[in-house]
N, CA and C atoms as an extended XYZ file, in Angstrom:
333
Properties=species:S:1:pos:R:3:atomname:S:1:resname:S:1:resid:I:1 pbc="F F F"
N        15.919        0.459       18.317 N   UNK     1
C        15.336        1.112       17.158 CA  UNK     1
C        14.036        0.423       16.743 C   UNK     1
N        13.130        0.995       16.195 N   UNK     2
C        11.669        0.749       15.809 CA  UNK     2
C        12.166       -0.158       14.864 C   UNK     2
N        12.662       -0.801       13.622 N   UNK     3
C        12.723       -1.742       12.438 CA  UNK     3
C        13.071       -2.733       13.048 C   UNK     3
N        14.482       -2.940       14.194 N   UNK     4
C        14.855       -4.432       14.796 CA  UNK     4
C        13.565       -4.301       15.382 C   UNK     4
N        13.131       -3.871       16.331 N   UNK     5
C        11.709       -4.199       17.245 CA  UNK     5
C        11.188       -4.967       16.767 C   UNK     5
N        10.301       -4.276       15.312 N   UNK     6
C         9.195       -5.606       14.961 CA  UNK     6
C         9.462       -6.142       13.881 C   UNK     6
N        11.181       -6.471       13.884 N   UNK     7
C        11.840       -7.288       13.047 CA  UNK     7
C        11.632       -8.732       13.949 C   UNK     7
N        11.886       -8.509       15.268 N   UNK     8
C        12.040       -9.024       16.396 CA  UNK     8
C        10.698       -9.819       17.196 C   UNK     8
N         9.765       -8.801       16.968 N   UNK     9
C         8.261       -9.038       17.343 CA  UNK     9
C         7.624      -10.211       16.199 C   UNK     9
N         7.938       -9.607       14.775 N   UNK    10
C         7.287      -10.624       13.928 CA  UNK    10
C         7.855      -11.880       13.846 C   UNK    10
N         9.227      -12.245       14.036 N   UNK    11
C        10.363      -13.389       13.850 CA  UNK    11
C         9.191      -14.279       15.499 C   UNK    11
N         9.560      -13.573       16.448 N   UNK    12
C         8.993      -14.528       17.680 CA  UNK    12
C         7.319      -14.818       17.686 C   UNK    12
N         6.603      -14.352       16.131 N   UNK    13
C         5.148      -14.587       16.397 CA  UNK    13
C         4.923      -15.408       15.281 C   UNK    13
N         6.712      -15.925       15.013 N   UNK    14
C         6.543      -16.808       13.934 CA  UNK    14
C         5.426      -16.324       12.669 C   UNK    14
N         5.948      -15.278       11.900 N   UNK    15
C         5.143      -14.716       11.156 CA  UNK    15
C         5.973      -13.893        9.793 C   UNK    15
N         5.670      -14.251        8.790 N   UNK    16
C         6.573      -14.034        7.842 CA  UNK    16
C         5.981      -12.256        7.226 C   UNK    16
N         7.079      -11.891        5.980 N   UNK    17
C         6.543      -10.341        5.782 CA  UNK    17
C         5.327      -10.090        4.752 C   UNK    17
N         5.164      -11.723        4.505 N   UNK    18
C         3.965      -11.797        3.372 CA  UNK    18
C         2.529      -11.816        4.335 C   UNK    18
N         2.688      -12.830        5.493 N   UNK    19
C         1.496      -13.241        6.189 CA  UNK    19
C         1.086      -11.941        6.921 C   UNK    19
N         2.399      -10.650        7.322 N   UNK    20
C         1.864       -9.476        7.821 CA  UNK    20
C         0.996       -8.558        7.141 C   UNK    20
N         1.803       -8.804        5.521 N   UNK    21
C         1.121       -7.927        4.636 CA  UNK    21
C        -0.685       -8.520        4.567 C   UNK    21
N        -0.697       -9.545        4.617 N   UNK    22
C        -1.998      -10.107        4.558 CA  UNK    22
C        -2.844       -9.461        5.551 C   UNK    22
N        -2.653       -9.657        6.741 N   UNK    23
C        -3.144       -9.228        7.742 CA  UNK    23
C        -3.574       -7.566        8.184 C   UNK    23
N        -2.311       -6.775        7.623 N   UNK    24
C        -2.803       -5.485        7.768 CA  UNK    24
C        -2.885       -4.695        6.854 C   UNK    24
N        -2.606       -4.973        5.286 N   UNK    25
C        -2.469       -4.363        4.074 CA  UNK    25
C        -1.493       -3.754        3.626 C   UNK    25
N        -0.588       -3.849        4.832 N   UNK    26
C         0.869       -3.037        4.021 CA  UNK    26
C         2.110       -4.198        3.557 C   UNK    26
N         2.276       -3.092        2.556 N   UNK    27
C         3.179       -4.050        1.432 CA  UNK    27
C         4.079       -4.693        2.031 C   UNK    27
N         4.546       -5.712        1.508 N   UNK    28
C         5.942       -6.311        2.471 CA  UNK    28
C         7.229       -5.860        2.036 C   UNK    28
N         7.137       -4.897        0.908 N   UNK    29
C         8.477       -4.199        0.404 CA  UNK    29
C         8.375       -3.089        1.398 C   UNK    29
N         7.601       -2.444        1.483 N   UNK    30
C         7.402       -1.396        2.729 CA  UNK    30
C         7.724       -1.819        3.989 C   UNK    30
N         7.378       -3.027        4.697 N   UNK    31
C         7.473       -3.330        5.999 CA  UNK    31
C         9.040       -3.980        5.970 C   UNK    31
N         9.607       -4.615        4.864 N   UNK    32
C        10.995       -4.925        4.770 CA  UNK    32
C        11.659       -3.313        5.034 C   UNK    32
N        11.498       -1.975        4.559 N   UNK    33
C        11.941       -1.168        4.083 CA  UNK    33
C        12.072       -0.760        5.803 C   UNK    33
N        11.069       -0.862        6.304 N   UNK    34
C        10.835       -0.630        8.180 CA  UNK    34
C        11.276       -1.524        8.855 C   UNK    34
N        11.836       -2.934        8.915 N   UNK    35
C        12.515       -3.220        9.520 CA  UNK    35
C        13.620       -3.059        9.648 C   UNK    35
N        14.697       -2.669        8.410 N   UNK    36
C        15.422       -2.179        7.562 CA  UNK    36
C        16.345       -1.334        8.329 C   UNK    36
N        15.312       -0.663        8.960 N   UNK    37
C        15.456        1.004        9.174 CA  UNK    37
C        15.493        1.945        7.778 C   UNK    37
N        14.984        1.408        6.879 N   UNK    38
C        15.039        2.684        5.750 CA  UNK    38
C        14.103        3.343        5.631 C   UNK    38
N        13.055        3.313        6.455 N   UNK    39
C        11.790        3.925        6.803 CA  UNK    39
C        11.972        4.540        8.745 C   UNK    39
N        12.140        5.517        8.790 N   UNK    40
C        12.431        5.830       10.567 CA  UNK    40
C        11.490        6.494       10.638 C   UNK    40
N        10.495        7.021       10.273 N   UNK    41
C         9.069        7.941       10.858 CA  UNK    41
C         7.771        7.179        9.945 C   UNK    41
N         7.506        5.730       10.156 N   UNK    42
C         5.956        5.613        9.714 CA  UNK    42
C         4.683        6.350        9.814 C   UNK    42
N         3.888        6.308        9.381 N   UNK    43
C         2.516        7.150        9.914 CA  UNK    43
C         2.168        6.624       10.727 C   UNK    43
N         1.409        7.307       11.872 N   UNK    44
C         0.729        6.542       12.965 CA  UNK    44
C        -0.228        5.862       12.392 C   UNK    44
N        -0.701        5.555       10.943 N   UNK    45
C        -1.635        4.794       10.726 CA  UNK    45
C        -1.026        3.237       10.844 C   UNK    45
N        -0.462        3.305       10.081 N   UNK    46
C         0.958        2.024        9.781 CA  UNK    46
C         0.925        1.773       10.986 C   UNK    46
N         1.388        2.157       12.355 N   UNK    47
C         1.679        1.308       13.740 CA  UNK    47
C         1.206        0.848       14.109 C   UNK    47
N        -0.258        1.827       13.764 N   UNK    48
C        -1.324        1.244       14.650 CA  UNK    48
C        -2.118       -0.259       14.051 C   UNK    48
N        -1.594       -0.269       12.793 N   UNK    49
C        -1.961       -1.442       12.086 CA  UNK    49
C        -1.173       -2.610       12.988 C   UNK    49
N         0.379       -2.239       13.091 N   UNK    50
C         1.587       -3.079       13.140 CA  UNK    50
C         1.125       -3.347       14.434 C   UNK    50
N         0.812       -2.663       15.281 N   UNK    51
C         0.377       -2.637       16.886 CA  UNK    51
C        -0.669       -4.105       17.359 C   UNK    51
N        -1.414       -3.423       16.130 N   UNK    52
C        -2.984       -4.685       16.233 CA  UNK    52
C        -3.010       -6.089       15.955 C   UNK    52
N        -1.396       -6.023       14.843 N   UNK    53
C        -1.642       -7.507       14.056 CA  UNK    53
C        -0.390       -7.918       15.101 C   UNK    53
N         0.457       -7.174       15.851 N   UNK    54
C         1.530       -8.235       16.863 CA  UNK    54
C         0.598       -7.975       18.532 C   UNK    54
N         0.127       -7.243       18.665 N   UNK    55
C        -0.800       -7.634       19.847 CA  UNK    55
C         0.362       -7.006       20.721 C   UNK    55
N         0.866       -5.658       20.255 N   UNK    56
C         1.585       -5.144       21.197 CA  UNK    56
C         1.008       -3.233       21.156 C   UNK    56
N         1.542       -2.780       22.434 N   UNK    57
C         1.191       -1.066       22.519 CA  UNK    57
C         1.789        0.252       21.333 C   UNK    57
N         0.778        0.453       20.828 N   UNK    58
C         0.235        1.274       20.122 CA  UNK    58
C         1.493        2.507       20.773 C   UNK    58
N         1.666        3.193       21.731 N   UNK    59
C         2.065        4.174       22.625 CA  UNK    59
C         3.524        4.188       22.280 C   UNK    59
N         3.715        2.770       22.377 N   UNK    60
C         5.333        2.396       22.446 CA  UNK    60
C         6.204        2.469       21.407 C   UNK    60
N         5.323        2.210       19.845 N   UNK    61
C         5.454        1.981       18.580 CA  UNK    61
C         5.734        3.788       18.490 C   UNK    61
N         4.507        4.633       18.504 N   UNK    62
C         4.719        5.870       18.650 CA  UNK    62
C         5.939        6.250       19.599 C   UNK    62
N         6.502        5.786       20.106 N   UNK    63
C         7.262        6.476       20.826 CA  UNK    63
C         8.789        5.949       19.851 C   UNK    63
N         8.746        4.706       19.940 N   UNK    64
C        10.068        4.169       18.818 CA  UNK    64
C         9.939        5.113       17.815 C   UNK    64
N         9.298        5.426       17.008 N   UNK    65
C         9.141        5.593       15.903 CA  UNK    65
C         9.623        7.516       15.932 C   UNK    65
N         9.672        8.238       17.104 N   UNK    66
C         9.842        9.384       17.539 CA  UNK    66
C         8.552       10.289       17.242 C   UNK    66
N         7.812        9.845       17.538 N   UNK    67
C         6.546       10.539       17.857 CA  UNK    67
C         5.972       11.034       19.232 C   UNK    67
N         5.560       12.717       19.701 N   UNK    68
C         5.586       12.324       20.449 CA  UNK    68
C         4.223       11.511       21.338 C   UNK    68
N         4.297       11.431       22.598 N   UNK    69
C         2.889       10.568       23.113 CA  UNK    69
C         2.796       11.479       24.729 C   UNK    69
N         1.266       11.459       24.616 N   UNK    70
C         1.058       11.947       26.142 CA  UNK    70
C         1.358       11.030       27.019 C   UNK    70
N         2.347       11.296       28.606 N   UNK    71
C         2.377       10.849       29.517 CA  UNK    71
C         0.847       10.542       30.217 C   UNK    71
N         0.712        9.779       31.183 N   UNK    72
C        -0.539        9.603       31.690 CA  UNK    72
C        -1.127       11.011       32.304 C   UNK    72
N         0.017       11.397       33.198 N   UNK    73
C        -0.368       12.481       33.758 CA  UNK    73
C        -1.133       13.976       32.707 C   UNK    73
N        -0.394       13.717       31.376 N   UNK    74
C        -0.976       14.797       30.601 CA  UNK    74
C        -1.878       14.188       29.765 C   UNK    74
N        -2.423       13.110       29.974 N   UNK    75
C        -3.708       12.651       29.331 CA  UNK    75
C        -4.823       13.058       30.564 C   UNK    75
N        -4.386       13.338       31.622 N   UNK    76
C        -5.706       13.592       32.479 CA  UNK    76
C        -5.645       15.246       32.718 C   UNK    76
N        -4.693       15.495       32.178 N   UNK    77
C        -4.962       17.487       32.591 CA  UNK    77
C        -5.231       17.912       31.010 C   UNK    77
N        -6.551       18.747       31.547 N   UNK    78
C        -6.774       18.861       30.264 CA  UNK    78
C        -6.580       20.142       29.536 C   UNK    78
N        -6.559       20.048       27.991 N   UNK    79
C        -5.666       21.484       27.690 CA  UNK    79
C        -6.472       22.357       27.076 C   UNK    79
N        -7.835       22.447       27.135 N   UNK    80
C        -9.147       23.324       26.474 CA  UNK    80
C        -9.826       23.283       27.921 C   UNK    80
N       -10.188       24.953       28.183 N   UNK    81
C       -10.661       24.875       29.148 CA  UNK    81
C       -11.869       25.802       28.425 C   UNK    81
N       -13.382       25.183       28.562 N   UNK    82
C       -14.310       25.721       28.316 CA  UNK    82
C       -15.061       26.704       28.806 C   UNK    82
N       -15.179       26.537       30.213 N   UNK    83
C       -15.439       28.091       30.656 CA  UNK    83
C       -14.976       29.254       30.288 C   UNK    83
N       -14.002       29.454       30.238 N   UNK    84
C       -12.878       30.437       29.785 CA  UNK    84
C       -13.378       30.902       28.561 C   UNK    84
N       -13.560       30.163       28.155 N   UNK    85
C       -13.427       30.257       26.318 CA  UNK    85
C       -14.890       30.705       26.229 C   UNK    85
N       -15.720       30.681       26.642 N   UNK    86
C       -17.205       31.006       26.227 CA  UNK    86
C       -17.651       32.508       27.266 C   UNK    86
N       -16.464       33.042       27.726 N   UNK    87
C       -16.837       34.258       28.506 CA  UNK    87
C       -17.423       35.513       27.690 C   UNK    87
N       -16.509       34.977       26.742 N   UNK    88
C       -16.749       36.435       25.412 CA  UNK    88
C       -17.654       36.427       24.823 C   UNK    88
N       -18.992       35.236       24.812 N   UNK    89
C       -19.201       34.975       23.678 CA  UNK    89
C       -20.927       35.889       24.316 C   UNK    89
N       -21.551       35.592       22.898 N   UNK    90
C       -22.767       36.059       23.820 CA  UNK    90
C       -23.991       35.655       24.146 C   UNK    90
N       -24.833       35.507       25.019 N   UNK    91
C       -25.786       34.482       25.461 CA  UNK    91
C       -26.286       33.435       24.322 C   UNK    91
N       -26.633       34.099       23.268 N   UNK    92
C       -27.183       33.130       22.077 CA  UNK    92
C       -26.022       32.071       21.651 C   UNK    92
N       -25.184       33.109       21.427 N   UNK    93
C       -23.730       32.192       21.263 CA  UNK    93
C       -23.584       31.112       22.397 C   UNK    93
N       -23.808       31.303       23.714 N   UNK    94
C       -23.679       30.595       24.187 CA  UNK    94
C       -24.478       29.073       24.421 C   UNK    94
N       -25.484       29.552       24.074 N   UNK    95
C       -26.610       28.418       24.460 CA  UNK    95
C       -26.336       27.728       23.032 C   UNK    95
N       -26.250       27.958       21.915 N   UNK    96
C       -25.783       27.376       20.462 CA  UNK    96
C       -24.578       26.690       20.564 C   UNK    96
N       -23.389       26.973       21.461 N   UNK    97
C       -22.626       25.983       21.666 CA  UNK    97
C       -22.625       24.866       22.519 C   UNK    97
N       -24.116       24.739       23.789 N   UNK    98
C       -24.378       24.009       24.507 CA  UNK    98
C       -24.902       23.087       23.974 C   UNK    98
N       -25.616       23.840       22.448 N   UNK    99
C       -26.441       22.698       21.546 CA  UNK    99
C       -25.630       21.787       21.166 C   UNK    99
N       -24.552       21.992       20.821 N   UNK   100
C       -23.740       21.269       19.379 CA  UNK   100
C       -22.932       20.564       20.260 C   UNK   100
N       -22.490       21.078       22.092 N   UNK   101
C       -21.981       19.782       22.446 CA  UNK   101
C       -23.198       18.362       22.670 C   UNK   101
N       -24.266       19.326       23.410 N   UNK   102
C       -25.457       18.057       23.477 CA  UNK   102
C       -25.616       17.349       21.979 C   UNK   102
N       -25.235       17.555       21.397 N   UNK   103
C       -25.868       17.105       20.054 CA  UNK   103
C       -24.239       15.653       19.618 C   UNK   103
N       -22.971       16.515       20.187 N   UNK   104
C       -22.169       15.271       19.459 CA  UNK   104
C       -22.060       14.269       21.165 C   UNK   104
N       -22.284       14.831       22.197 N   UNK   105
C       -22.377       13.437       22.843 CA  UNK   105
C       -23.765       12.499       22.930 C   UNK   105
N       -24.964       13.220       22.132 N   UNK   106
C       -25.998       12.216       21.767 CA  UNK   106
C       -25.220       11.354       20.607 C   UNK   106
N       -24.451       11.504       19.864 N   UNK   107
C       -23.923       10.832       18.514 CA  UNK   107
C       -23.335       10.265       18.928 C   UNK   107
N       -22.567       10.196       20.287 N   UNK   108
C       -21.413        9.166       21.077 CA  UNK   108
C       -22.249        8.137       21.714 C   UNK   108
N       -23.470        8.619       22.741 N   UNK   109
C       -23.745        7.452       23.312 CA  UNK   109
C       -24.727        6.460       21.730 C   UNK   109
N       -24.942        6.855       20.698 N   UNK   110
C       -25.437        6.264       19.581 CA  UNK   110
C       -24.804        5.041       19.157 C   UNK   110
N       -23.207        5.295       19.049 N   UNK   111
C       -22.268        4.474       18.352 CA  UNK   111
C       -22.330        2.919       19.239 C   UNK   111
């Protein structure tokens, strides 16, 4: 179960529920409440906190926690297929959506 886990994770990183709260901002009545098990579906924000400050997978936490997670294989097939989708549209339309992708992967290579 997800609460023994990083009941388990924090005890072996020698790390108490105050020094976690420090570290990732969540309360230690909350993270008591999740080791607990009186908390069984955190937000994926929360894990990903819990993930960062024990230096363990993000994927796995989501998966304890019953969330689901893409397999590898369905992280590489992809599920928007763009050709398809721009058959209907019409030339102007089309070239206006060529803009706005050129435009957010100029904002990617930016970051």
């Amino acid at each position: 179960m997800l609460g023994s886990y990083l009941k388990q994770i924090r005890k072996q990183q020698n790390l108490t529920l105050r020094m976690v709260e420090e570290k990732t901002g969540i309360s230690n009545a909350y993270l008591s409440q999740l080791e607990n098990n009186k908390i069984l579906h955190p937000s994926p924000s929360v894990l990903h906190k819990l993930a960062e400050c024990y230096g363990i997978s993000y994927e796995h936490l989501m998966t304890l926690a019953g969330y689901p997670f893409p397999t590898e294989k369905e992280k590489l097939t992809p599920t928007f297929r763009v050709r398809s989708s721009l058959d209907d549209l019409t030339p102007d339309e089309r070239e206006r959506v060529s803009e706005f992708i050129q435009f957010l992967k100029s904002r990617r290579m930016k970051r």
